[in-house]
C-alpha positions as CSV (number, residue, x, y, z in Angstrom):
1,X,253.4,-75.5,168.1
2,X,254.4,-71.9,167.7
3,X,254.6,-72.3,163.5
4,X,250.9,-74.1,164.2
5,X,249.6,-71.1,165.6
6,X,251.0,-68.8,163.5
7,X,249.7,-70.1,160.0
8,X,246.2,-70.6,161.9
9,X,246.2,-67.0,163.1
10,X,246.9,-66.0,159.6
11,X,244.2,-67.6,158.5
12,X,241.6,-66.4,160.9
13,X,242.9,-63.2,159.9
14,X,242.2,-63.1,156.7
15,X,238.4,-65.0,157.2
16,X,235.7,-63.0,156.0
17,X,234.0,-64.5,159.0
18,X,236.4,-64.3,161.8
19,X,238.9,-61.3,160.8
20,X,236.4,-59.1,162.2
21,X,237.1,-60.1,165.4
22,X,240.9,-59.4,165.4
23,X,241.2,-56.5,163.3
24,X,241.7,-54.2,165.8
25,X,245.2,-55.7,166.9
26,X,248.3,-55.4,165.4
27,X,251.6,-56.6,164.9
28,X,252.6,-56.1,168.4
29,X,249.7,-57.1,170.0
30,X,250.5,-60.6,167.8
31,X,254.1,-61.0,168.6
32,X,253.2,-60.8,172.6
33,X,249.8,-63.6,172.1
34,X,251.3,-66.1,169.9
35,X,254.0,-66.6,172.8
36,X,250.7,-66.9,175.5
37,X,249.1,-69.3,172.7
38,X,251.7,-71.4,172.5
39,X,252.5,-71.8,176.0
40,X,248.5,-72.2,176.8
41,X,248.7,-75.5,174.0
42,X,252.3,-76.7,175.2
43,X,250.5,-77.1,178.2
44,X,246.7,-78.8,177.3
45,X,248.9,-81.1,175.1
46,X,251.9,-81.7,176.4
47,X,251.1,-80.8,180.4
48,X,254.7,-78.2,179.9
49,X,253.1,-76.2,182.9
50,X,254.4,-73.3,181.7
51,X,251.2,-71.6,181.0
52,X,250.0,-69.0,183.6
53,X,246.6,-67.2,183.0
54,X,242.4,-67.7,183.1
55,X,241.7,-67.8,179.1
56,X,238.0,-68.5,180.3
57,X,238.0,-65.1,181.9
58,X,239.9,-63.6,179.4
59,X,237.6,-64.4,176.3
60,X,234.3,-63.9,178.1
61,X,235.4,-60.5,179.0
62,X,236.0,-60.0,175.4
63,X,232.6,-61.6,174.5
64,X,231.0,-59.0,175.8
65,X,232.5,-56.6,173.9
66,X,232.8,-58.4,171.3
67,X,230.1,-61.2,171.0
68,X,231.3,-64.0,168.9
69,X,228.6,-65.9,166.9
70,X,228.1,-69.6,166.8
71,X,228.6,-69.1,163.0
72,X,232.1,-67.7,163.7
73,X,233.1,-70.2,166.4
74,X,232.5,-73.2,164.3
75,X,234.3,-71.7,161.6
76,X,237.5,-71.1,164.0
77,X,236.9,-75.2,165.1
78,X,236.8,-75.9,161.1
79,X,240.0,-73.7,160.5
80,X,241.7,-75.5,163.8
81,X,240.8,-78.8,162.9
């Protein structure tokens, strides 16, 4: 999962849609949210229970700021799928 979420990451990265939306972190910030990510989809796929946190409350805080587009959410679905 972790190796899933990293090459997807990189890609939304370098999106000319999306990377807006993450330029503003770096490595660090990365190498403490793919851990979270990868516990959040351990757990909505294989039910680990080792995810603690509200990603509902999380991201519409950041929508906010930050307002994500439907453009750019269907292109992170496209780049997921």
């Amino acid at each position: 999962m972790k190796q899933f979420l990293e090459l997807f990451y990189h890609k939304v990265k370098e999106d000319r849609l999306l990377k807006v939306y993450f330029k503003s972190f770096d490595d660090q910030w990365w190498d403490v949210h793919i851990p979270i990510m990868t516990a959040f989809w351990n757990n909505v796929v294989f039910y680990s229970d080792d995810y603690e946190g509200n990603p509902m409350d999380t991201h519409y805080k950041i929508h906010q700021i930050n307002k994500l587009t439907d453009n750019a959410f269907n292109r992170w679905l496209a780049l997921f799928e």
